[in-house]
N, C-alpha and C positions, 0 to 999 in steps of 0.2 A: 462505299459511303464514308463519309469524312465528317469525325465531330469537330470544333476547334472549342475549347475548353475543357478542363478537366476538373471542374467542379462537381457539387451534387447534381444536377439536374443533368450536365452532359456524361458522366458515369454510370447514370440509373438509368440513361436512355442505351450505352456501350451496353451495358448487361444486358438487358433486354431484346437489344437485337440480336446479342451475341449467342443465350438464350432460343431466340428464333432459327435461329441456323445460317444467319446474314453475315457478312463479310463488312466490319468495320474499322475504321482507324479514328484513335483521338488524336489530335496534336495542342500539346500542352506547356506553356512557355513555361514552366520550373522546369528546374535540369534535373530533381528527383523528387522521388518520394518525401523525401525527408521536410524539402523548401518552405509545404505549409504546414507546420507545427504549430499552428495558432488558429483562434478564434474561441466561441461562447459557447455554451449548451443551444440545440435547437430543439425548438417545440418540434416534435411530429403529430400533424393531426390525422384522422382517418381518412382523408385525400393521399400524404404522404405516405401513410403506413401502408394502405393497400396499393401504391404506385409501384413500392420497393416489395412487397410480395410478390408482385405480379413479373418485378424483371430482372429480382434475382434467382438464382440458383438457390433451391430449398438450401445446402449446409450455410449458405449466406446471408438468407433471413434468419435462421436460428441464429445465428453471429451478432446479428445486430439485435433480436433479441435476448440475447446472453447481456449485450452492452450497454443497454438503457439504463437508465437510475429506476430507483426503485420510490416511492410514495405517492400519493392521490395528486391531481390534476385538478381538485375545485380549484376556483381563481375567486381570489378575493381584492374587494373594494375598501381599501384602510384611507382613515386621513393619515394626517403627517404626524399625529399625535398615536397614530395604532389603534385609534380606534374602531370599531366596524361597521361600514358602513351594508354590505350585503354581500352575501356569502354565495358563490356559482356552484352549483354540485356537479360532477362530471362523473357520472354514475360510469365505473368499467364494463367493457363492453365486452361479451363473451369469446369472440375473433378475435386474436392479435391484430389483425389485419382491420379491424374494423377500430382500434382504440385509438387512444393518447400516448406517447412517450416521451421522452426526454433522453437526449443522448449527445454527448458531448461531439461538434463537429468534426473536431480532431478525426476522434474513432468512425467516426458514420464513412471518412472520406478513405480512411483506408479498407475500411471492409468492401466500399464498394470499387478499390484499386484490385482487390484480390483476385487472382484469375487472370488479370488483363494484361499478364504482363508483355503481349505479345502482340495487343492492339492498342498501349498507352506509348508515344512517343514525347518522350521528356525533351526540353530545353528547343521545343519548335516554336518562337514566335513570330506569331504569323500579323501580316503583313497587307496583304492584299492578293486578291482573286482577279482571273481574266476567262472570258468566257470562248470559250475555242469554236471551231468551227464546226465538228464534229459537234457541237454540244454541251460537251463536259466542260468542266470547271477547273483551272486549274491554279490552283493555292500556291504560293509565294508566301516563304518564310524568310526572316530575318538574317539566318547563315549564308542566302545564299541558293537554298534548295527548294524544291517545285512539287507539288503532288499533283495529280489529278483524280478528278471523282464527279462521279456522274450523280448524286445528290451531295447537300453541303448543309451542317446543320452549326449555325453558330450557338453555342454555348459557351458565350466569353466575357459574360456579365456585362455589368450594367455601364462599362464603357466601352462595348464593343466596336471592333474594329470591321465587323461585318457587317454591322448596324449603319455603320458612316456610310459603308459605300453603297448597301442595296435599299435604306431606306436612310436617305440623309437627312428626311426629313422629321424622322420620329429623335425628338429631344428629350432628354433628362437633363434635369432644373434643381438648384439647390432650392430647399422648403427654407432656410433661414434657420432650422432647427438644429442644435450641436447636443449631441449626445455623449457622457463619458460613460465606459462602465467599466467593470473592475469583477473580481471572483473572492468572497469572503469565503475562506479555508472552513469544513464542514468538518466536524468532528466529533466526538461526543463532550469533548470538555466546551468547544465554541458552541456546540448546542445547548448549553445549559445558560450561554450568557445570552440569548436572545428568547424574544416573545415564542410560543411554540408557530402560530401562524406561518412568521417569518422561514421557516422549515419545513414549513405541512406543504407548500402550494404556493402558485404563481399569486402577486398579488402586484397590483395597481397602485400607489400611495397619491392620494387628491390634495396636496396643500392649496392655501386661498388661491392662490393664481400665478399663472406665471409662468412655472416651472411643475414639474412630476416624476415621478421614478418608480422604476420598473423591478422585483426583482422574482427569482425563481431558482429554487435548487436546483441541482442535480445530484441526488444522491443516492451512490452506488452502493450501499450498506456496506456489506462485506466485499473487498476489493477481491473482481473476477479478473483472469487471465483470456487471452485472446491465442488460441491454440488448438491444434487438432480441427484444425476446420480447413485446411488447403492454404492458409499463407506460410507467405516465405519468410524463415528464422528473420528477415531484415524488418520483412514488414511487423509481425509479431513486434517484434523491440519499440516499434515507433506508436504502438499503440498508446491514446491519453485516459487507460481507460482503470487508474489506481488511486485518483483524488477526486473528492466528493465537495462542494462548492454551492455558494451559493452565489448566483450574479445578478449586479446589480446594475439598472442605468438609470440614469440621470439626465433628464433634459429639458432646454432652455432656449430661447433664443439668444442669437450670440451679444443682443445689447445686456442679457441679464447677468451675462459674467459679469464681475468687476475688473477684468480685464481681457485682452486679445491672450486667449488659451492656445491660439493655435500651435504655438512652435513649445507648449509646456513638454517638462520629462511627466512619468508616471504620480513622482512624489509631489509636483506642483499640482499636477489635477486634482490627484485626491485632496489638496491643500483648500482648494479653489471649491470645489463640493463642497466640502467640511464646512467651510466659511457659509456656504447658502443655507444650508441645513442646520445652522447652528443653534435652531428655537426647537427644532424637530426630536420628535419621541430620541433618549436616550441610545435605545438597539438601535435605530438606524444610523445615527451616526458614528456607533460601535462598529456598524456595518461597513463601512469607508474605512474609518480609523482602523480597522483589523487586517484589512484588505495587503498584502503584496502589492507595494505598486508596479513588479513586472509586469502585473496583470492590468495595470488600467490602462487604457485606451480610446483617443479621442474619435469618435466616431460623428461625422458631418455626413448630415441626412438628407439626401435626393431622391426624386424622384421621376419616370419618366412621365410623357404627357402621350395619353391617349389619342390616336392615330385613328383614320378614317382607311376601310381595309382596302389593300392594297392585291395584283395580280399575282395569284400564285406561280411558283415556279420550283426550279429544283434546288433553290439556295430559302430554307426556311431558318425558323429564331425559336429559341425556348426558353425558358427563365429568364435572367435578367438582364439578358442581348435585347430583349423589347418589351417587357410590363416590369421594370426595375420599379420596387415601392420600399414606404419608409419599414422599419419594421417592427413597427408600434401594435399588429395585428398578429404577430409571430405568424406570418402565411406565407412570405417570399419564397422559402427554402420549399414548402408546401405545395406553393402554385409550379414550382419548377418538376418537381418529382408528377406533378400530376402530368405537366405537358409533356415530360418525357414518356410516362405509360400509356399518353392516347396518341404522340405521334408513333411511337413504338409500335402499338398496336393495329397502327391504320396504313404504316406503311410493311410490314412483315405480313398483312392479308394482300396488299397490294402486289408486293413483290412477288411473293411465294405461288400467288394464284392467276401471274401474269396478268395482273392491272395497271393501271395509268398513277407509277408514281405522283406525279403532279395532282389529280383529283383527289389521291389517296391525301396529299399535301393542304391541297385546297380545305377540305375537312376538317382537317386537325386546325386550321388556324382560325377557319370560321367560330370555331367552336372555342379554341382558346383564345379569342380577342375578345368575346363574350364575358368567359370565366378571368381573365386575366388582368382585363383592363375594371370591369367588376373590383377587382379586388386593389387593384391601384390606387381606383376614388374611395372604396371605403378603408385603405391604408394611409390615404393625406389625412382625411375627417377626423380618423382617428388621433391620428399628429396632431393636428390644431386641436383637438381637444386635449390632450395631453399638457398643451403648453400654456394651455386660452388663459386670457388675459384678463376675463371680465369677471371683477368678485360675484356680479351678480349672477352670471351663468353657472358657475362653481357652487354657491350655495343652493340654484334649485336643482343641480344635478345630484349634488350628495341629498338633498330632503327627497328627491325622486329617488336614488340608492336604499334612502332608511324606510321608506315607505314598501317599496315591492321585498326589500327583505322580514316584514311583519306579514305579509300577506303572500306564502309560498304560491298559490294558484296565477297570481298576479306576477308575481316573478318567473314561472314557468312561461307563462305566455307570452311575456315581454323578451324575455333571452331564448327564446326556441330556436 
């Protein structure tokens, strides 16, 4: 079997089969480990957290629970000014496997590289696939070189090149919406210059319209070490897992910039923010202005378009090869770990118990075009709500906000 990407969702699916006792290969266009030394904290929700229990190796999930940050998961509703609009409680759940975490992607993508080092092929990129006659599949990489495999599981995000060729017709579309964020360094002297909220918990900011921003710590208290768990002294070293952060986005439609951001450095984004925010509660713009701008980054938000289902076969899709969404719901990373532990699971009974990969296949996508594309539409809604435009919709969404936070029974029912 043959992954082609080596992100979260096509590494969580490697474990898992590897876990099962199946014979896997990834091929993955960085030349090392090292290549992706970048990205944000990710939400893990209880999809994600018992996807990765379920297909790692037990000292693997303690790794990654060793890695997480540490503080509560309510999410709160602030205007632009900090004040409260309603307060989410996210009661901890007694399972690790069943909670909330937070965990920088850097770490999440090396713990789940650990072990593989034997089924991750560095610097393959891959190309295109030819269907042989015998059946099998056989992959065509960039250098020059050929696999074959009798299933083929694209894992190569949201511009995948297996996408194009086995469903051409499933597109991903820019939303219009430009996202910058950035990481305000978390410390205990920067903790003292911000509201405590801003540090407690994910929170939502609702200014009149227009624009929104997002932010959320990760904070690791006392800085842990990634060792004794089966990696290799290189990987060990690459770990991002000794600064604690808070990150923040910010986003608009690209008419609300004051100018075309696209070709800006780090220190003009933040420049460009600063400027929008400049009526906004004081910590938040402390929150940019404090920021490194190594760390900011423009991020242009697409999304794919939900597809009518299509015949299964032995070349399937997982994460953002085919339900690519904005990530205004923090569920992308989410929905990919989950497709990994129900194809994992549906094809390791199939395999193992001499079944019909392909119905084993069929399954898993019925099932994930369901949950997947689900969460696609409620990750655009969420976008346009984020950005909407209409004072009037803004003002009865925060008096709908202050209302269910006076009346807890009323809030539980509405957020259930």
């Amino acid at each position: 079997m043959a992954i082609i990407g080596g992100g979260i969702g096509g590494l969580c699916l490697a474990q898992g089969l590897r876990k099962a006792g199946l014979d896997v290969t990834v091929h993955e266009r960085d030349r090392t480990p090292a290549d992706r030394l970048q990205g944000y904290r990710v939400h893990i929700d209880p999809h994600g957290a018992r996807a990765l229990h379920d297909c790692l190796p037990s000292h693997l999930w303690d790794a990654f629970l060793a890695t997480t940050g540490r503080g509560e998961q309510d999410f709160g509703f602030l205007t632009e000014r900090l004040d409260l609009l309603t307060l989410l409680e996210t009661p901890r759940a007694g399972d690790p496997a069943d909670d909330h975490h937070s965990v920088s992607r850097i770490t999440l993508r090396q713990v789940l590289l650990s072990g593989l080092e034997d089924v991750v092929r560095f610097g393959k990129t891959y190309e295109r696939y030819e269907r042989l006659p015998d059946g099998r599949i056989r992959l065509l990489f960039a250098d020059g070189t050929s696999e074959d495999a009798d299933i083929v599981v694209a894992a190569d995000g949201g511009a995948s090149r297996v996408r194009e060729q086995h469903l051409p017709h499933a597109r991903r579309v820019d939303t219009g919406i430009t996202t910058v964020a950035g990481k305000f360094p978390l410390t205990d002297a920067t903790r003292k210059l911000l509201t405590p909220r801003l540090a407690d918990g994910p929170n939502t900011i609702i200014p009149p319209r227009g624009m929104g921003m997002f932010t959320a710590p990760h904070d690791l208290g006392e800085a842990v070490t990634y060792g004794g768990i089966g990696a290799t002294e290189h990987e060990g070293a690459l770990m991002d897992n000794t600064s604690s952060y808070i990150l923040w986005a910010f986003g608009a439609t690209a008419a609300r910039f004051p100018t075309d951001i696209s070709g800006m450095s780090g220190r003009q984004l933040k420049g460009a923010v600063a400027g929008m925010i400049s009526s906004w509660h004081p910590d938040l713009r402390r929150l940019v202005d404090t920021t490194d701008a190594g760390t900011v980054t423009l991020l242009p938000i697409r999304t794919s378009i939900p597809i009518d289902p299509w015949p299964a076969s032995t070349i399937t899709l997982i994460g953002d090869a085919i339900h690519s969404m904005t990530p205004m719901r923090g569920i992308g990373a989410n929905t990919a770990l989950r497709d990994a532990r129900l194809l994992c699971g549906e094809l390791a009974r199939a395999l193992r118990g001499g079944g019909d990969p392909v119905a084993a296949i069929a399954r898993y996508e019925s099932r994930m075009r369901e949950y997947g594309f689900a969460a696609v539409r409620d990750s655009l809604r969420a976008s346009e709500q984020f950005i909407g435009d209409s004072r009037v919709a803004r003002m009865g969404f925060k008096t709908f906000l202050r209302l269910v936070q006076r009346f807890p029974s009323l809030k539980a029912k509405v957020f259930s």
